[in-house]
BALUM-620156 format. One record per residue: residue in one letter; chain; x negated, y, z negated of N, C-alpha, C in turn. Coordinates in steps of 0.05 Angstrom, whole numbers, m for minus. Atoms other than C-alpha are relative to their C-alpha. Layout:
REM BALUM-620156
<r res="A" chain="A" n_x="X" n_y="Y" n_z="Z" ca_x="X" ca_y="Y" ca_z="Z" c_x="X" c_y="Y" c_z="Z"/>
...
//
This chain:
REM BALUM-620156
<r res="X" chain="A" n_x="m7" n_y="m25" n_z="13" ca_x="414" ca_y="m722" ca_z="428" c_x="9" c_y="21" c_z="21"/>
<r res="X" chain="A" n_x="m10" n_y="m13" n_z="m15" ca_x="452" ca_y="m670" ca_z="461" c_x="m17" c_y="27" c_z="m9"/>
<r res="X" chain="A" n_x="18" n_y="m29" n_z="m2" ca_x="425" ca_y="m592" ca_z="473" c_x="13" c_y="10" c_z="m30"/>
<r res="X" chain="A" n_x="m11" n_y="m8" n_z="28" ca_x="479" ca_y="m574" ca_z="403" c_x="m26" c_y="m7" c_z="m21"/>
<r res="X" chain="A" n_x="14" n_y="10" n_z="29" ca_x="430" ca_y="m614" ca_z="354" c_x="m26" c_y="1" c_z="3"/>
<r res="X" chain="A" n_x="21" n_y="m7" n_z="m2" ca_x="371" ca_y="m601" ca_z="382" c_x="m5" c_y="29" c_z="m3"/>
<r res="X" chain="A" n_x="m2" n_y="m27" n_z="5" ca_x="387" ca_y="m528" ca_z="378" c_x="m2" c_y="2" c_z="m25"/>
<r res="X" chain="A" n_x="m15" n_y="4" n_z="37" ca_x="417" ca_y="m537" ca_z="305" c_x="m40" c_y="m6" c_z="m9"/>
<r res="X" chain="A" n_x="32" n_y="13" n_z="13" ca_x="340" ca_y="m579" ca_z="292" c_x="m15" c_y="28" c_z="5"/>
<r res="X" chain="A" n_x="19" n_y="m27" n_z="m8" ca_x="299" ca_y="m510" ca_z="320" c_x="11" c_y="21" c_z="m17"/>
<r res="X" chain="A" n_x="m15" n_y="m28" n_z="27" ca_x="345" ca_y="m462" ca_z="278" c_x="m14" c_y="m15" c_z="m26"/>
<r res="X" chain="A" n_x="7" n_y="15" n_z="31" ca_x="330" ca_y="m506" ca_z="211" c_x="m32" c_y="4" c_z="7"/>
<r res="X" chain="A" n_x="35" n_y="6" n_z="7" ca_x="252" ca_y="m515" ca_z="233" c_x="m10" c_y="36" c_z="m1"/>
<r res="X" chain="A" n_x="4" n_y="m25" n_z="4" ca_x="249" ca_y="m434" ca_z="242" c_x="9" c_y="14" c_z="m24"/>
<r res="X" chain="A" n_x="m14" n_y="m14" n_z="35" ca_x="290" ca_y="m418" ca_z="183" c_x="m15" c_y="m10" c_z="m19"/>
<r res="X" chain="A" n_x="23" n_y="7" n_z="20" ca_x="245" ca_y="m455" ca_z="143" c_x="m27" c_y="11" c_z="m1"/>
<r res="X" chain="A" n_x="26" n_y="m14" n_z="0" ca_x="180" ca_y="m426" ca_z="173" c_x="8" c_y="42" c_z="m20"/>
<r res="X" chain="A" n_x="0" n_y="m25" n_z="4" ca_x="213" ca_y="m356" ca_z="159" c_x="6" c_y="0" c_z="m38"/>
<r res="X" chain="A" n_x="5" n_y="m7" n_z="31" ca_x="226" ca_y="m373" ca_z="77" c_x="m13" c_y="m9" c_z="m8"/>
<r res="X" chain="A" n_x="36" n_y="5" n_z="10" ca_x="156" ca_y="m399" ca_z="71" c_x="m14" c_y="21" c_z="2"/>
<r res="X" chain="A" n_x="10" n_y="m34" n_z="m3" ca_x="136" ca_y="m329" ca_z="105" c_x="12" c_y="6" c_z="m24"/>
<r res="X" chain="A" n_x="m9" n_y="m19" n_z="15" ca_x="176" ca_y="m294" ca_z="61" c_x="m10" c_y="0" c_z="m30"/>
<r res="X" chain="A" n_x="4" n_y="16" n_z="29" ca_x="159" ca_y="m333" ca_z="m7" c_x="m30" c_y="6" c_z="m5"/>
<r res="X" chain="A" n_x="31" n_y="m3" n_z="0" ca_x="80" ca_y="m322" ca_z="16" c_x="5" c_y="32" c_z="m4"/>
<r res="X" chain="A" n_x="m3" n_y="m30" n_z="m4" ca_x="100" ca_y="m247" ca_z="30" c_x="4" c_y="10" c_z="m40"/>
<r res="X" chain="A" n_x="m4" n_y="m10" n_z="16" ca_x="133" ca_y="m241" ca_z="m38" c_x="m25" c_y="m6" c_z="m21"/>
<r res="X" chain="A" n_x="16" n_y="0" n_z="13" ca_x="80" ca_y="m277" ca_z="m76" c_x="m28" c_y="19" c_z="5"/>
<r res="X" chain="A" n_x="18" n_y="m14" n_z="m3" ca_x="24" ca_y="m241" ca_z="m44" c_x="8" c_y="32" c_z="m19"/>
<r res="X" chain="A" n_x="m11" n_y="m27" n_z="6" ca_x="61" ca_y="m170" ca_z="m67" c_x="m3" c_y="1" c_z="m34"/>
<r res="X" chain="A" n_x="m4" n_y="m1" n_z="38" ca_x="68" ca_y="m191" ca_z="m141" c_x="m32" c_y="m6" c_z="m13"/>
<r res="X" chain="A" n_x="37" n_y="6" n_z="5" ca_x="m18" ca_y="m218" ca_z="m135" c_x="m13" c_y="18" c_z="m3"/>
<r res="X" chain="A" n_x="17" n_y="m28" n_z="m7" ca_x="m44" ca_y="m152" ca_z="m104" c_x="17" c_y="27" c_z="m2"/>
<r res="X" chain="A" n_x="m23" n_y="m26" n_z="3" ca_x="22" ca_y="m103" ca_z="m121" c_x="m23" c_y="19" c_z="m21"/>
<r res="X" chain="A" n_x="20" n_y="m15" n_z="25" ca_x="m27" ca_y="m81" ca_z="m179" c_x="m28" c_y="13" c_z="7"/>
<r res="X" chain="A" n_x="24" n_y="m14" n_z="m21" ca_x="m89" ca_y="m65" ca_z="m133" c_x="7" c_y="23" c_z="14"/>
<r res="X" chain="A" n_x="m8" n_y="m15" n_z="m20" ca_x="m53" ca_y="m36" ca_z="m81" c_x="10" c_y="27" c_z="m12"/>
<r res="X" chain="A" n_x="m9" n_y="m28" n_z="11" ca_x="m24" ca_y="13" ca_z="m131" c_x="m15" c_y="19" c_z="m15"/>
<r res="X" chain="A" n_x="32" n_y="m20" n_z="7" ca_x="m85" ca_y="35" ca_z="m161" c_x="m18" c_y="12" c_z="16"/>
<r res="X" chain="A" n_x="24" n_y="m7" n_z="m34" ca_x="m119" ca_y="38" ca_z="m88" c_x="16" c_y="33" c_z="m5"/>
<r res="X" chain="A" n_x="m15" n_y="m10" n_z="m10" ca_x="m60" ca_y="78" ca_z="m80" c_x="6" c_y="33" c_z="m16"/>
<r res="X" chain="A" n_x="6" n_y="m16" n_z="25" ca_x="m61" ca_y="127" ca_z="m144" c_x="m22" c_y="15" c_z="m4"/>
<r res="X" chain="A" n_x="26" n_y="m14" n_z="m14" ca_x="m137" ca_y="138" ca_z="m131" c_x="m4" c_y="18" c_z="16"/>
<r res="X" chain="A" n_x="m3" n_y="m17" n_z="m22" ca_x="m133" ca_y="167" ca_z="m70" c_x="17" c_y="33" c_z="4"/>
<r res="X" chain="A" n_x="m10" n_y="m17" n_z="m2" ca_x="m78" ca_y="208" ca_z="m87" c_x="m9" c_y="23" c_z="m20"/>
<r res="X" chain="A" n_x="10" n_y="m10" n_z="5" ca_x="m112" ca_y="236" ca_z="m147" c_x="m21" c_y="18" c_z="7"/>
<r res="X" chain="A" n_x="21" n_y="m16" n_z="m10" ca_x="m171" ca_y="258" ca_z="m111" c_x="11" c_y="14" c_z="16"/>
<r res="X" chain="A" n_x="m3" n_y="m23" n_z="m19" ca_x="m130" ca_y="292" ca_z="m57" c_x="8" c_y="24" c_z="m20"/>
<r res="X" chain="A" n_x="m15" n_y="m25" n_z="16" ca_x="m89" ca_y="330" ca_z="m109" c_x="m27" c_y="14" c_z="m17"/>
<r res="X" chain="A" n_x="20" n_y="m29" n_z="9" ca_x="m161" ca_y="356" ca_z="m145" c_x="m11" c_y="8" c_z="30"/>
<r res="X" chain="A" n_x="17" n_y="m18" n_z="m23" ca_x="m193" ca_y="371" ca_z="m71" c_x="18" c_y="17" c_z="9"/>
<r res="X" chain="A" n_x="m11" n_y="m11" n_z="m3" ca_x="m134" ca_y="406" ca_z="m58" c_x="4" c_y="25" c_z="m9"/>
<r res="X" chain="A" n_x="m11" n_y="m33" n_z="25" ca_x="m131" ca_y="455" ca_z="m122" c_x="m24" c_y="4" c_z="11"/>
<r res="X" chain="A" n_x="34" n_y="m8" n_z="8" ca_x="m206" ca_y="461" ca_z="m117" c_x="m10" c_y="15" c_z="21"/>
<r res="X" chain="A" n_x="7" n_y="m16" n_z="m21" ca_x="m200" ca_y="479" ca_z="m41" c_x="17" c_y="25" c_z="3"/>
<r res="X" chain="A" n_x="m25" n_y="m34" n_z="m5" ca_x="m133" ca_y="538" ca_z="m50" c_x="m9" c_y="20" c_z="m23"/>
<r res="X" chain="A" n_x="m2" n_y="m19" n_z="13" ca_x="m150" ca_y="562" ca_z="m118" c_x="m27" c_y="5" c_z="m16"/>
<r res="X" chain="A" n_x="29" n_y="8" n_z="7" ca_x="m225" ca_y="547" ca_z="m127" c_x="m7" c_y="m10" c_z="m27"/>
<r res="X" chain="A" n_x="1" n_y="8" n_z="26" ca_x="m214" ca_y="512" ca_z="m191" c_x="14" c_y="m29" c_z="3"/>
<r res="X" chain="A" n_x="m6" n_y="31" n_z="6" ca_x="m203" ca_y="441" ca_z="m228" c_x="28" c_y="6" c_z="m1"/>
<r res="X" chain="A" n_x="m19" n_y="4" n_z="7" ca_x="m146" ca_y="414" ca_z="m244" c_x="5" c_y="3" c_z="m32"/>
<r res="X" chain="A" n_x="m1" n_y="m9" n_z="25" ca_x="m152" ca_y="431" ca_z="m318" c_x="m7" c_y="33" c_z="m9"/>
<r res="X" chain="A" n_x="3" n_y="m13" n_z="5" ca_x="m169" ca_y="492" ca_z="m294" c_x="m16" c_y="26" c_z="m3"/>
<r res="X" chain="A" n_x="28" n_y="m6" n_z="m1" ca_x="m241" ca_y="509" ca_z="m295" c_x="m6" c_y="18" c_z="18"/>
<r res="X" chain="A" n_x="6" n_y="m12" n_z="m29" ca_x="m268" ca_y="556" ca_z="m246" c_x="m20" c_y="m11" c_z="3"/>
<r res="X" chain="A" n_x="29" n_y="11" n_z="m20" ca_x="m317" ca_y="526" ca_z="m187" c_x="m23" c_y="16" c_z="2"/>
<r res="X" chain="A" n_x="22" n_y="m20" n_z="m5" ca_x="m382" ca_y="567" ca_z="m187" c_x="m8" c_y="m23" c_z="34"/>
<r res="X" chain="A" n_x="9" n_y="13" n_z="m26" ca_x="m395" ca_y="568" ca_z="m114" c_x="m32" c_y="8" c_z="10"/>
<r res="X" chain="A" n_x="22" n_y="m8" n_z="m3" ca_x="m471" ca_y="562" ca_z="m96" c_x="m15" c_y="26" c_z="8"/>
<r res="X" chain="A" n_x="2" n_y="m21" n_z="m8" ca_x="m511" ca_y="615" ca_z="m82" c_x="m15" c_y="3" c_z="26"/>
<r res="X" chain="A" n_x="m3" n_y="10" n_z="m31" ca_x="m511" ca_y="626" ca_z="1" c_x="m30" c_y="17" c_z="0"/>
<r res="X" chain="A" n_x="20" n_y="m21" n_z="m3" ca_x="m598" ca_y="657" ca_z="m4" c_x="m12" c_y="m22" c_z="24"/>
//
């Protein structure tokens, strides 16, 4: 075998590893896409009430915070 087809053989054996990655990549995404987006939703909910709750001392519906009393 010359250096051409042995080259050619290493392209094919890498191109294959890379759409087995990819095929694991996509399946993983479509397994845990639905986790990750709830992780993801969570987190952001709670910043958006610690946020109102820390500028305008109230919920997000609104409520006012009674802030302890500092005796």
């Amino acid at each position: 075998m010359n250096f051409k087809t042995v080259s050619s053989i290493g392209q094919l054996i890498f191109a294959g590893i890379g759409a087995i990655a990819a095929v694991a990549s996509t399946i993983d995404s479509i397994k845990n896409g639905d986790k990750r987006a709830a992780i993801t939703g969570t987190y952001a909910g709670k910043s958006a009430v610690d946020e109102t709750a820390k500028r305008y001392n109230r919920t997000l519906g609104g409520y006012i915070i009674e802030e302890p009393d500092q005796n």
